[in-house]
DSSP file (Angstrom, degrees, kcal/mol; ACC not computed):
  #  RESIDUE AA STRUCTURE BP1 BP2  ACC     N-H-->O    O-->H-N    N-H-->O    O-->H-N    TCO  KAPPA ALPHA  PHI   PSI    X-CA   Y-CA   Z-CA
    1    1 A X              0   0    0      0, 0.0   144,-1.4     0, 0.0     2,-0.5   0.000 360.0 360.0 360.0 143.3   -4.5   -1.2  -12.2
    2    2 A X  E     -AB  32 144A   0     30,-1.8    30,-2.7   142,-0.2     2,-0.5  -0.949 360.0-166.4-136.2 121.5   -5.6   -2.9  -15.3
    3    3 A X  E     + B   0 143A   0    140,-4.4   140,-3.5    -2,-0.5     2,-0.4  -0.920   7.8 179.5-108.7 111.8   -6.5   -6.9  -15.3
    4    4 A X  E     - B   0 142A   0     -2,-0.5    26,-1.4   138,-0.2     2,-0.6  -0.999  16.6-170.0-116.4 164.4   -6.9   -8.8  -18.7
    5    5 A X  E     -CB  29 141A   0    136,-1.5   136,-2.0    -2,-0.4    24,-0.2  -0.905  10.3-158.7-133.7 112.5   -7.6  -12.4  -17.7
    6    6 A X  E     - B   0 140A   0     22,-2.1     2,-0.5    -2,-0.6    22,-0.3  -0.539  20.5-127.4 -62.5 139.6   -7.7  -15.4  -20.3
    7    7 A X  E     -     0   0A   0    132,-2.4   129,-1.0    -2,-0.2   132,-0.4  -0.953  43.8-169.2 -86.8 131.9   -9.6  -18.8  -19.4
    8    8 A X  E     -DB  26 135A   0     18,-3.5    18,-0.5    -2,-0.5   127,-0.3  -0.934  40.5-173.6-147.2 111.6   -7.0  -21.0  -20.0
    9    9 A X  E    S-     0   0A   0    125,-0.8    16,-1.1    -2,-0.3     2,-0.4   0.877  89.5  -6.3 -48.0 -44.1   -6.4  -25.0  -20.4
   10   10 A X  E    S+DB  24 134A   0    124,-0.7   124,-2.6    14,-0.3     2,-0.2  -0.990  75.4 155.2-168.3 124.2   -3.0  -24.8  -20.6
   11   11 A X  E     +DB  23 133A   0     12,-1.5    12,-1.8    -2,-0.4     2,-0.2  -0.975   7.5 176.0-165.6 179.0   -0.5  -22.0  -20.8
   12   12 A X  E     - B   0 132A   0    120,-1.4   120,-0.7    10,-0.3     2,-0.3  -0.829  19.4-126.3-173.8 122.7    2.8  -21.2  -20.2
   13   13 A X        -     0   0    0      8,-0.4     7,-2.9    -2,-0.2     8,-1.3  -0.705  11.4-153.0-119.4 175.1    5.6  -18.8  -20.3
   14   14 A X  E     -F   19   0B   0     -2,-0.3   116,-0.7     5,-0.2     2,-0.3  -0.711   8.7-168.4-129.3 141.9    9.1  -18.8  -21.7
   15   15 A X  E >  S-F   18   0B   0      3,-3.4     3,-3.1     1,-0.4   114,-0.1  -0.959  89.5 -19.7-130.0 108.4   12.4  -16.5  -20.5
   16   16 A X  T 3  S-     0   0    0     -2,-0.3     2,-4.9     1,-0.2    -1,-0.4   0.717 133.9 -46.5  51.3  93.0   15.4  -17.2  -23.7
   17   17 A X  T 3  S+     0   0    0     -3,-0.2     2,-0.5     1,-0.0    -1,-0.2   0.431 119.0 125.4  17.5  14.0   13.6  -20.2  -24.6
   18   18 A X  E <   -F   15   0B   0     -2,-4.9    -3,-3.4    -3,-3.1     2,-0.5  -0.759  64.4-125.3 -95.7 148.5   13.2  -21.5  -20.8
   19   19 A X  E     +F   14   0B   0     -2,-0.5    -5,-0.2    -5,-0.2     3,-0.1  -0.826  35.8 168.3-102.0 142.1   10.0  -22.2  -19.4
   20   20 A X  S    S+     0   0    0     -7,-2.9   102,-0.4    -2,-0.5     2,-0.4   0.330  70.3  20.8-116.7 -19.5   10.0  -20.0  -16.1
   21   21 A X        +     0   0    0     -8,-1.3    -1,-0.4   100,-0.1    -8,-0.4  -0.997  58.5 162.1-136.3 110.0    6.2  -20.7  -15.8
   22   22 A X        -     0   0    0     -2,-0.4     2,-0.3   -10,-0.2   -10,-0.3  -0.959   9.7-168.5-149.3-177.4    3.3  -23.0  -16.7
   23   23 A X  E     -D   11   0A   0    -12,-1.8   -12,-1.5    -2,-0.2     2,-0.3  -0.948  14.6-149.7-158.9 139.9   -0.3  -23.9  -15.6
   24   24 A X  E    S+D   10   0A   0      1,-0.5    48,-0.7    -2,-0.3   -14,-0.3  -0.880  75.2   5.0-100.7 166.0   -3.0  -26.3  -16.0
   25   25 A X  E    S+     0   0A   0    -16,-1.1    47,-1.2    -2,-0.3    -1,-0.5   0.695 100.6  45.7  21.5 127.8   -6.4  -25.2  -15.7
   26   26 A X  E    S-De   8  72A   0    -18,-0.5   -18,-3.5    45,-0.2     2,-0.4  -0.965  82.2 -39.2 131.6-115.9   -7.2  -21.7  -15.1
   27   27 A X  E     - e   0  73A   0     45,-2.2     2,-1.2    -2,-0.3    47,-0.9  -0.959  29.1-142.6-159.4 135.0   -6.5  -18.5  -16.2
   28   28 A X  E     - e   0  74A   0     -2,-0.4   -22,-2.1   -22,-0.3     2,-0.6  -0.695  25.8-151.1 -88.8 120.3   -3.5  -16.5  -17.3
   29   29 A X  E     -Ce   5  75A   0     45,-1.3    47,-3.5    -2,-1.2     2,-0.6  -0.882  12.5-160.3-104.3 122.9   -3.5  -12.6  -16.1
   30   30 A X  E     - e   0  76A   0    -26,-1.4     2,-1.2    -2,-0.6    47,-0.2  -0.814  27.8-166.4 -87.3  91.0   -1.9   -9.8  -17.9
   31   31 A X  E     - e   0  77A   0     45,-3.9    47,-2.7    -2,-0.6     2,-0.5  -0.770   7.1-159.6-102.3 128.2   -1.7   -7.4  -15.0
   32   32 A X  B     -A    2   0A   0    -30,-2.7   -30,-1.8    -2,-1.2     2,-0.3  -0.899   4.5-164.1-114.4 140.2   -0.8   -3.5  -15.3
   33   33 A X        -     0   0    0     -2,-0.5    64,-1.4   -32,-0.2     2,-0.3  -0.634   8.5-176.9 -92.8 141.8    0.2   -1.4  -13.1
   34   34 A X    >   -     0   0    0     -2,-0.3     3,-1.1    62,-0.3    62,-0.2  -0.944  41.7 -82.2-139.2 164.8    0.2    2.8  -13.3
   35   35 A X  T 3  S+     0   0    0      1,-0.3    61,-0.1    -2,-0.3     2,-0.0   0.611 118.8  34.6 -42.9 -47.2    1.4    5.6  -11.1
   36   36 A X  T 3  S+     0   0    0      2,-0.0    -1,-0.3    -3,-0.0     2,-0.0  -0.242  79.3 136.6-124.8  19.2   -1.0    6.1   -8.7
   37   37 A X    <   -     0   0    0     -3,-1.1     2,-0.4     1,-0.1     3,-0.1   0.048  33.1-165.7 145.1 130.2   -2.2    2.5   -8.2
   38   38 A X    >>  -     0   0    0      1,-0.2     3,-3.2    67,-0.0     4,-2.1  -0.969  41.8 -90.4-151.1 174.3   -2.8    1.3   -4.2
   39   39 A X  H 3> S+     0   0    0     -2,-0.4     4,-2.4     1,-0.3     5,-0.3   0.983 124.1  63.2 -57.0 -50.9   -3.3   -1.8   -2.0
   40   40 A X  H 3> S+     0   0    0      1,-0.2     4,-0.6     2,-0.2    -1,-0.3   0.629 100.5  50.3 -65.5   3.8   -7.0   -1.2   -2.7
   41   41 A X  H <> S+     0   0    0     -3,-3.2     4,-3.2     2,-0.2    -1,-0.2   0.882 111.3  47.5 -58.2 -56.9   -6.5   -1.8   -6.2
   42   42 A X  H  X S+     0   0    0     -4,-2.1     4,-1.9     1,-0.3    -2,-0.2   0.772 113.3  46.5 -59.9 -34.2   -4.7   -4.8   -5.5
   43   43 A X  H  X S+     0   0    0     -4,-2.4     4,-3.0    -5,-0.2    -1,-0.3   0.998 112.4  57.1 -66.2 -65.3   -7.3   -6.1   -3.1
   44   44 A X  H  X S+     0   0    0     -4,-0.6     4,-1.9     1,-0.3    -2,-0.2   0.811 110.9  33.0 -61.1 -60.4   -9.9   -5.2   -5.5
   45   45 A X  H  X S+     0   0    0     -4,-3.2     4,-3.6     2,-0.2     3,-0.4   0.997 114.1  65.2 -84.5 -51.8   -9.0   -7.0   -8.7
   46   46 A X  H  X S+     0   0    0     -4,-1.9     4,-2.9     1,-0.2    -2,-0.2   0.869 107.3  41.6   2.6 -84.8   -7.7   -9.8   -6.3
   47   47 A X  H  X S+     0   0    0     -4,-3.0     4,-1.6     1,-0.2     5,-0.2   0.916 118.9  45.9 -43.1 -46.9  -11.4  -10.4   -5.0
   48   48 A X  H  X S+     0   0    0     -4,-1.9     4,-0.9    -3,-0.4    -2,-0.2   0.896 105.8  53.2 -69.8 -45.3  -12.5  -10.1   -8.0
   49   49 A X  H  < S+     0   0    0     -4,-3.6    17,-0.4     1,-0.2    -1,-0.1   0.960 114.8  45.4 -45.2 -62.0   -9.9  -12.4  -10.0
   50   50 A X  H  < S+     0   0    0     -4,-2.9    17,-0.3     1,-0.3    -1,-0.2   0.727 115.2  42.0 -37.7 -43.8  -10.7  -15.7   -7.4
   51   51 A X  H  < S+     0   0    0     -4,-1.6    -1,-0.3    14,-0.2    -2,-0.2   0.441  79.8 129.1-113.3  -7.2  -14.3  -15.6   -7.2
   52   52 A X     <  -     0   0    0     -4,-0.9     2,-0.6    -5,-0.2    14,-0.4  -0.348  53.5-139.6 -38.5 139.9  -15.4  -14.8  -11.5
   53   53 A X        +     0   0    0     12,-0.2    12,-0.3     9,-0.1    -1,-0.1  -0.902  64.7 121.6 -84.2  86.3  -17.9  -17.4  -12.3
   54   54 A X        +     0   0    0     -2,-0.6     2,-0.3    10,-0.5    11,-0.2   0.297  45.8 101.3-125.7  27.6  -16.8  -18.1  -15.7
   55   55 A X  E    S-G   64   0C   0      9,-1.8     9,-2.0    -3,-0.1     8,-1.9  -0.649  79.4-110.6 -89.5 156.1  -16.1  -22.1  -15.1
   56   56 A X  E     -G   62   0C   0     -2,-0.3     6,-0.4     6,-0.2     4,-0.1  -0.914  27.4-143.4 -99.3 111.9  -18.3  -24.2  -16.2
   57   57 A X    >   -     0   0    0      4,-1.6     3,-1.0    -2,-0.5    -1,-0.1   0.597  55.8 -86.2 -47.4-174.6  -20.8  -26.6  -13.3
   58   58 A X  T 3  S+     0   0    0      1,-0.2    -1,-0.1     2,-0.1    -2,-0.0  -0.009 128.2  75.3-111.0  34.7  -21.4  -29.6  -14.2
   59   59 A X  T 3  S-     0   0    0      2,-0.2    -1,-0.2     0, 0.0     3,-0.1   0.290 108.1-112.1-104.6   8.1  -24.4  -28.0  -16.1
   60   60 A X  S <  S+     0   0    0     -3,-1.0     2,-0.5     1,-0.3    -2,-0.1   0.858  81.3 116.9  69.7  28.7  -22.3  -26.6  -18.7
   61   61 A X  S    S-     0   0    0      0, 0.0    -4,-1.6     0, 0.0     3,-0.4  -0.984  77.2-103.9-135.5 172.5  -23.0  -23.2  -17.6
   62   62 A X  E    S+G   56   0C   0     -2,-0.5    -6,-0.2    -6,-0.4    -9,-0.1  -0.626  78.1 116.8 -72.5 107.2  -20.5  -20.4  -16.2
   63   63 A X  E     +     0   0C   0     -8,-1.9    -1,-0.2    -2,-0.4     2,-0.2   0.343  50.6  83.7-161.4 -14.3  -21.5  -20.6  -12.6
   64   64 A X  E     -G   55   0C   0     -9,-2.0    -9,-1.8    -3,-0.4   -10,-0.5  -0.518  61.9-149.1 -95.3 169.9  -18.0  -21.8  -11.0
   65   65 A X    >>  -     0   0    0    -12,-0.3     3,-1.3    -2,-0.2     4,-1.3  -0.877  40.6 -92.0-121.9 150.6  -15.1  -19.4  -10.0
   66   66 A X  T 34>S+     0   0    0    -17,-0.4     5,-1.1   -14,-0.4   -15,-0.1   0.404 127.5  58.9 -44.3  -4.1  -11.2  -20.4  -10.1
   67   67 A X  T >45S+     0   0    0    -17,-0.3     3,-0.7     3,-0.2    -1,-0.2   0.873 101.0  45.3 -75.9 -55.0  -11.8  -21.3   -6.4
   68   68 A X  T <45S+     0   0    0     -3,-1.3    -2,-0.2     1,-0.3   -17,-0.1   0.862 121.0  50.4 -76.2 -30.4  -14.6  -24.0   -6.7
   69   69 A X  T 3<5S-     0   0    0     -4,-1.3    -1,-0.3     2,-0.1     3,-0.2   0.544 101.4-131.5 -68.3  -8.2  -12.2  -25.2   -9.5
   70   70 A X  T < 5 +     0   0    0     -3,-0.7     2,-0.3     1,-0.2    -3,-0.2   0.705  50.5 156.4  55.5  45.2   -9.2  -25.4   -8.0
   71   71 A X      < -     0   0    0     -5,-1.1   -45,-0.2     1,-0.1    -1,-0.2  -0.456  31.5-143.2 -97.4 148.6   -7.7  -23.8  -10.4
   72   72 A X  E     -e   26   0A   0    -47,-1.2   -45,-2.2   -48,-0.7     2,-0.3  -0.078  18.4-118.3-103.1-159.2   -4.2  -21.5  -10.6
   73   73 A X  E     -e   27   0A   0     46,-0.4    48,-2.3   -47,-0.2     2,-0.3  -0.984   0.3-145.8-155.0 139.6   -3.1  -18.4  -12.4
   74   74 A X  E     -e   28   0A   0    -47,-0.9   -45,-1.3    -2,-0.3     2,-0.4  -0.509  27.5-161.8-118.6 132.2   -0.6  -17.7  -14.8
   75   75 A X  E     +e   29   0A   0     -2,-0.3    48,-1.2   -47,-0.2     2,-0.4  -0.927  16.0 170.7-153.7 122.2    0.8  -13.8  -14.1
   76   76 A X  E     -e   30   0A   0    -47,-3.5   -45,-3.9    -2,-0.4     2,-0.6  -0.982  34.0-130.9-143.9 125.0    2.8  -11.6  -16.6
   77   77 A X  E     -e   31   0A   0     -2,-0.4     2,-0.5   -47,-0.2   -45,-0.2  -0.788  23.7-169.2 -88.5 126.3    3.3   -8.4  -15.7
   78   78 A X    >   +     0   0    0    -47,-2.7     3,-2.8    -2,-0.6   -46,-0.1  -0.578  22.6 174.0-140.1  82.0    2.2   -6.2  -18.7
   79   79 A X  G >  S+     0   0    0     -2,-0.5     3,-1.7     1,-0.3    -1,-0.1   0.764  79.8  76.5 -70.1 -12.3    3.3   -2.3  -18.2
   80   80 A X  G >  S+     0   0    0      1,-0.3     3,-1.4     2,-0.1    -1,-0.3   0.934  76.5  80.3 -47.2 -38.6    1.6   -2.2  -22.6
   81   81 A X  G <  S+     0   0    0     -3,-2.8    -1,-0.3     1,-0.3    -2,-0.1   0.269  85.9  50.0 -56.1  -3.1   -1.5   -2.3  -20.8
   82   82 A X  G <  S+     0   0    0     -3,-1.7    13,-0.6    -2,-0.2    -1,-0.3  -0.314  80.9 147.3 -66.1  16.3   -1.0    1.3  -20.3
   83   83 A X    <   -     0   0    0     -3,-1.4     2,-1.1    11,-0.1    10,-0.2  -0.368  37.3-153.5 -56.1 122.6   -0.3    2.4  -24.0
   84   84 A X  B     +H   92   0D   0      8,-1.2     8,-1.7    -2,-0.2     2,-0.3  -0.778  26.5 160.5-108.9 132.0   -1.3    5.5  -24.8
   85   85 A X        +     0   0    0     -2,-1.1     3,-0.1     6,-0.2     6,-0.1  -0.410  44.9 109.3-129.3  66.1   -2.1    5.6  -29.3
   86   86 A X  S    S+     0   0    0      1,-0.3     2,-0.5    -2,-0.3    -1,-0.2   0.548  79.5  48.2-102.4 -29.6   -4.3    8.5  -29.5
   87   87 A X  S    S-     0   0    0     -3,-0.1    -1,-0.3     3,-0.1     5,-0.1  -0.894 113.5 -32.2-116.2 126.4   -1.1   10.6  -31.2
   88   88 A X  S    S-     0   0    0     -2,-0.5     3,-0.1    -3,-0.1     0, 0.0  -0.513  79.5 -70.4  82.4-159.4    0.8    9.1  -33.9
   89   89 A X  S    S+     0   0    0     -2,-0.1     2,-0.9     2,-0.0    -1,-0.1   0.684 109.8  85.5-152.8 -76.8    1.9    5.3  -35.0
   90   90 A X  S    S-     0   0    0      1,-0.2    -3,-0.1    -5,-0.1     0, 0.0  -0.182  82.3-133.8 -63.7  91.2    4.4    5.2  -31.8
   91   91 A X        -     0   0    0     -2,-0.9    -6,-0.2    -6,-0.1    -1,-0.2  -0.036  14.0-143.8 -26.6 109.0    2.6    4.1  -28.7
   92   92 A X  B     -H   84   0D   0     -8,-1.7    -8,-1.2     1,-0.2   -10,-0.1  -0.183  15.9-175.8 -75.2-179.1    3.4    6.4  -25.5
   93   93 A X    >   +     0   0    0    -10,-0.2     3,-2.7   -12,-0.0    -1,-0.2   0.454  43.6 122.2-140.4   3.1    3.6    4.5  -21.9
   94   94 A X  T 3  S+     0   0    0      1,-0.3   -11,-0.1     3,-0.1     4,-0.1   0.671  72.8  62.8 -42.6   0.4    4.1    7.5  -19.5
   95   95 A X  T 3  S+     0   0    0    -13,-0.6     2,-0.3   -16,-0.1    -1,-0.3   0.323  82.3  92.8-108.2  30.7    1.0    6.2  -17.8
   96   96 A X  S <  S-     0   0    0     -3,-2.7     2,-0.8   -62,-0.2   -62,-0.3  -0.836  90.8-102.2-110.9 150.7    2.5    2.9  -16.8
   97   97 A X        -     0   0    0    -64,-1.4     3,-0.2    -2,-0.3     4,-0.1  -0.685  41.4 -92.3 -88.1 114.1    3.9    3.0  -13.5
   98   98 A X    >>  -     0   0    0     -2,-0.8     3,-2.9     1,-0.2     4,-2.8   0.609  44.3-111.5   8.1 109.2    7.9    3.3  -13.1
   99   99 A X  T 34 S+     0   0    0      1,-0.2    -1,-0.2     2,-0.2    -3,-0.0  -0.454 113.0  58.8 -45.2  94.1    9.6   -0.5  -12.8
  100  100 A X  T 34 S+     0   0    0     -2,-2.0    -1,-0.2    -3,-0.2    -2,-0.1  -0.288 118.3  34.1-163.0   0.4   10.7   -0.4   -9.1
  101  101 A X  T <> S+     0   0    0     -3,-2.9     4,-1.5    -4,-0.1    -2,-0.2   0.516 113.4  53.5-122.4 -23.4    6.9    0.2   -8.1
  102  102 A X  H >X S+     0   0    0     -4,-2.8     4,-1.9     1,-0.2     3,-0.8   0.971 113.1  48.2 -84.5 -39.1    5.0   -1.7  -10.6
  103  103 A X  H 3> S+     0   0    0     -5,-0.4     4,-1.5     1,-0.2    -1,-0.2   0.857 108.1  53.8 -69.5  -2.8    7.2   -4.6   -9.6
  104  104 A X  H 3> S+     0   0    0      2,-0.2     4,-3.8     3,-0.2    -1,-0.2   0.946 117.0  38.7 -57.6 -51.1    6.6   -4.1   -5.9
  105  105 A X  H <X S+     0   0    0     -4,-1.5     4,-1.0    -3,-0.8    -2,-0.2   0.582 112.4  51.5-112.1   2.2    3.3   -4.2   -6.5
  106  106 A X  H  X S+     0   0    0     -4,-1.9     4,-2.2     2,-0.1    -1,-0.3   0.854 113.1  52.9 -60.4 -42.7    3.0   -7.1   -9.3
  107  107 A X  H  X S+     0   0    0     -4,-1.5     4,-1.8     1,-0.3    -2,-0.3   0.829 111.0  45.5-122.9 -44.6    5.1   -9.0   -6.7
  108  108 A X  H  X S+     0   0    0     -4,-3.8     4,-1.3     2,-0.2     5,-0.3   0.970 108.5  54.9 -61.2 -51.6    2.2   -8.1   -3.9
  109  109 A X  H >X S+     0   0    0     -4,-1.0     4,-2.9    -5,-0.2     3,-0.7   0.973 107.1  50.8 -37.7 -47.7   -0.7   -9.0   -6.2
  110  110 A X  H 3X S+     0   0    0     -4,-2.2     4,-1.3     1,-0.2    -2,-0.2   0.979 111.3  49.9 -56.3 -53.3    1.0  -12.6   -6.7
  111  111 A X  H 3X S+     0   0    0     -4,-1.8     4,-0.9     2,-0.3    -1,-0.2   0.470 113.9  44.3 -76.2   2.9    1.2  -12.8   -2.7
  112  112 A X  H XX S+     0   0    0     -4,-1.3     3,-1.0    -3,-0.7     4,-0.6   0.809 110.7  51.7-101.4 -75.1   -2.4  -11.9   -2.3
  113  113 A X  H ><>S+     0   0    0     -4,-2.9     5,-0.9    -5,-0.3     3,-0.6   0.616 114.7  45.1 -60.1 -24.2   -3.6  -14.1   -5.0
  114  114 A X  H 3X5S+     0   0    0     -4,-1.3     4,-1.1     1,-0.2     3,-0.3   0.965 105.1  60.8 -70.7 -69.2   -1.6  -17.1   -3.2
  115  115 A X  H <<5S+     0   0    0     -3,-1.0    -1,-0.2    -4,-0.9    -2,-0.2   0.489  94.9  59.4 -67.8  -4.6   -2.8  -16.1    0.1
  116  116 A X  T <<5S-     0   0    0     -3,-0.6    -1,-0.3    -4,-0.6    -2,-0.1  -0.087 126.1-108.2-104.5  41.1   -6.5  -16.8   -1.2
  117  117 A X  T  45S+     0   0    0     -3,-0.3     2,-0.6     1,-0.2    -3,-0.2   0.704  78.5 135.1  23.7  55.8   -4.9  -20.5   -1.8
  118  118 A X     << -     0   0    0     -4,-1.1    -1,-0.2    -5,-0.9    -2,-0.2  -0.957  56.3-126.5-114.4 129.7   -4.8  -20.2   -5.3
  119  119 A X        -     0   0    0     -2,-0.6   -46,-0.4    -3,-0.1     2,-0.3  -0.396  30.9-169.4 -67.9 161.4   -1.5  -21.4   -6.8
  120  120 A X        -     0   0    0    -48,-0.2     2,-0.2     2,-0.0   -46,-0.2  -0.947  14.4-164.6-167.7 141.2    0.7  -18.8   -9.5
  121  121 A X        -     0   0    0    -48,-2.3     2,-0.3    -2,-0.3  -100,-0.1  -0.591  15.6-157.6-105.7 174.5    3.4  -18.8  -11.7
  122  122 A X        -     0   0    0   -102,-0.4   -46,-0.2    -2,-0.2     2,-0.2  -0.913  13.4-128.4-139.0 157.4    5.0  -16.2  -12.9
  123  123 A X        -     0   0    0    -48,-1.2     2,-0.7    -2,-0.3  -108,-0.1  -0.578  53.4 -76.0-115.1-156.5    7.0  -15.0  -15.5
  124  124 A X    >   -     0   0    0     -2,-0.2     3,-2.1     4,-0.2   -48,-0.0  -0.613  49.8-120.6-132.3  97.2   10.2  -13.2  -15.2
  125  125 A X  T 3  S+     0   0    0     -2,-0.7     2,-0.2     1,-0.3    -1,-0.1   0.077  97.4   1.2 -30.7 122.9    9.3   -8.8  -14.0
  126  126 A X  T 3  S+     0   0    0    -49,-0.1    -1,-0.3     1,-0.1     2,-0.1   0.241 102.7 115.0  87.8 -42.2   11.0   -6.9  -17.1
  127  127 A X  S <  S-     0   0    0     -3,-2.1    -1,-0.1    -2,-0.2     2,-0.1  -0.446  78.7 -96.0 -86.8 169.3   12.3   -9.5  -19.5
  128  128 A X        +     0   0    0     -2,-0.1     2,-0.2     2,-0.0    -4,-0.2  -0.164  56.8 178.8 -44.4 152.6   11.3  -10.3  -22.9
  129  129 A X        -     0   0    0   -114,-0.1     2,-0.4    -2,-0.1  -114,-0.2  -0.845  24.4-143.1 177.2 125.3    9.0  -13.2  -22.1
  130  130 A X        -     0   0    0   -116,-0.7  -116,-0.1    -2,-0.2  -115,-0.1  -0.605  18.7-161.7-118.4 100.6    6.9  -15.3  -24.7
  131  131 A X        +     0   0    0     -2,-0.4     2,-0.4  -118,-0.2  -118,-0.2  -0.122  11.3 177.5 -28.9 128.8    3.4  -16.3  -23.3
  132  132 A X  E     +B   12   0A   0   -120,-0.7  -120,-1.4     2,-0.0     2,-0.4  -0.946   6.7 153.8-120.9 146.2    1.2  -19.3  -24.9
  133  133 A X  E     -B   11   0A   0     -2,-0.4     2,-0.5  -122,-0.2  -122,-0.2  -0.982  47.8-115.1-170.5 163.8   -2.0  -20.8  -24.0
  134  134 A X  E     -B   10   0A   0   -124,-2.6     2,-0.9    -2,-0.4  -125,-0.8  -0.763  37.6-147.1-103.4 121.2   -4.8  -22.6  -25.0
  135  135 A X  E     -B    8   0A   0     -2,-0.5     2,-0.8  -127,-0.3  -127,-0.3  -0.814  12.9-147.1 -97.5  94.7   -8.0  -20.0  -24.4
  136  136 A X  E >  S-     0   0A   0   -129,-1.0     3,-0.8    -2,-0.9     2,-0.4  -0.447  75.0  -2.8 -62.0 101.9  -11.0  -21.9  -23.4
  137  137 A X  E 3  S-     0   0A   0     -2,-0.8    -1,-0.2     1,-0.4  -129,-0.0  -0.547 110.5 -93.1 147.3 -62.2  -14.4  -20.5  -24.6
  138  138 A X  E 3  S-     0   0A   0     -2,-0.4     2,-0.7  -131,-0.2    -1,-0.4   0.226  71.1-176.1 -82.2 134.1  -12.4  -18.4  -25.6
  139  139 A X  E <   +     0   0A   0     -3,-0.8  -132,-2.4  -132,-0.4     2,-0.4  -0.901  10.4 165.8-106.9 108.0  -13.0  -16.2  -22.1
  140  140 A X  E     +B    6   0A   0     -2,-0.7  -134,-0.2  -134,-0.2     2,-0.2  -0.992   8.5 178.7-150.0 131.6  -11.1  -13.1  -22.3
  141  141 A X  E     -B    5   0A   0   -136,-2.0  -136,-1.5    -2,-0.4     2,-0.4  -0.779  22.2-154.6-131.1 177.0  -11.9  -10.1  -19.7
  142  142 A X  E     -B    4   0A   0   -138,-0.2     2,-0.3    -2,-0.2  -138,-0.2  -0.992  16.9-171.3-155.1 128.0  -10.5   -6.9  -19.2
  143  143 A X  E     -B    3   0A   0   -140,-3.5  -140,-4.4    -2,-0.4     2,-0.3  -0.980   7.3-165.9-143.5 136.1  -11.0   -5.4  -15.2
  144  144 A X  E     -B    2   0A   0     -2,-0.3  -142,-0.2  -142,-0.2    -2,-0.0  -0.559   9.1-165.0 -82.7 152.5  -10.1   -1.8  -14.3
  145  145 A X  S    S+     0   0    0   -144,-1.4     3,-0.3    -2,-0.3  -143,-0.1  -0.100  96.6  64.4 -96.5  16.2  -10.0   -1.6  -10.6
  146  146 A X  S    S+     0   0    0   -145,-0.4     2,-0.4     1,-0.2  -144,-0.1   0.699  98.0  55.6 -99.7 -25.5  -10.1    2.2  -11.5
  147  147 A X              0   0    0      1,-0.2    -3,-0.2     0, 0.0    -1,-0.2  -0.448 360.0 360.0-101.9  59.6  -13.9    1.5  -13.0
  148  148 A X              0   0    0     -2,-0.4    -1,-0.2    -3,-0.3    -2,-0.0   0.324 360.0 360.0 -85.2 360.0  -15.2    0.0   -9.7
């Protein structure tokens, strides 16, 4: 399972020009899912997501986590994150995991990240969807749970 996670003032996503989604403070996740993928993924990047320190105290340094901020999370399921370009122009995805398990198991990440009382939006499993947000720092990370 593959995490990138924006710090984000502001963001918000759109389904046919509706907003389905939106956030103040915290951090919008682009989460991907692949075949072979388990609840200890989900646990994994979970822990991990809640507690980064990359807010900033009130020393101006990166020292707080989306907890101590009270801050939510933005969630777009994003089976590109699994692209394969090593051959060719046309990007493959056979390594992204079949829709009717990666949403299973988008749709458990959100209910984990909830259950660590962090609010989340969503956007819409499958559609066309256009993201925006304002990228603080800009703070942009990228977690494997496969590179533990």
């Amino acid at each position: 399972m593959k995490a990138v996670i924006q710090r984000a003032r502001n963001a918000q996503v759109s389904v046919e020009k509706e907003i389905v989604g939106k956030i103040d403070n915290g951090f919008v996740v682009l989460l991907g899912v692949t075949h072979d993928d388990t609840e200890e993924d989900i646990d994994y990047l979970v822990n991990k997501i809640v507690n980064l320190r990359v807010f900033e105290d009130e020393n101006e340094k990166m020292n707080d986590s989306l907890k101590d901020v009270g801050g939510s999370i933005l969630s777009i399921s994003q089976f590109t994150l699994y692209a394969d370009t090593k051959k060719g122009r046309r990007p493959n995805f056979t390594k992204a995991a079949k829709p009717d398990f990666a949403k299973q198991m988008y749709e458990t990440f959100n209910e984990k990240i909830r259950s660590e009382g962090v609010f989340v939006e969503t956007g819409k499993f499958g559609e066309m969807m256009d993201v925006s947000l304002t990228n603080v720092g800009p703070v942009t990370l990228i977690i494997d749970s496969k590179s533990r």
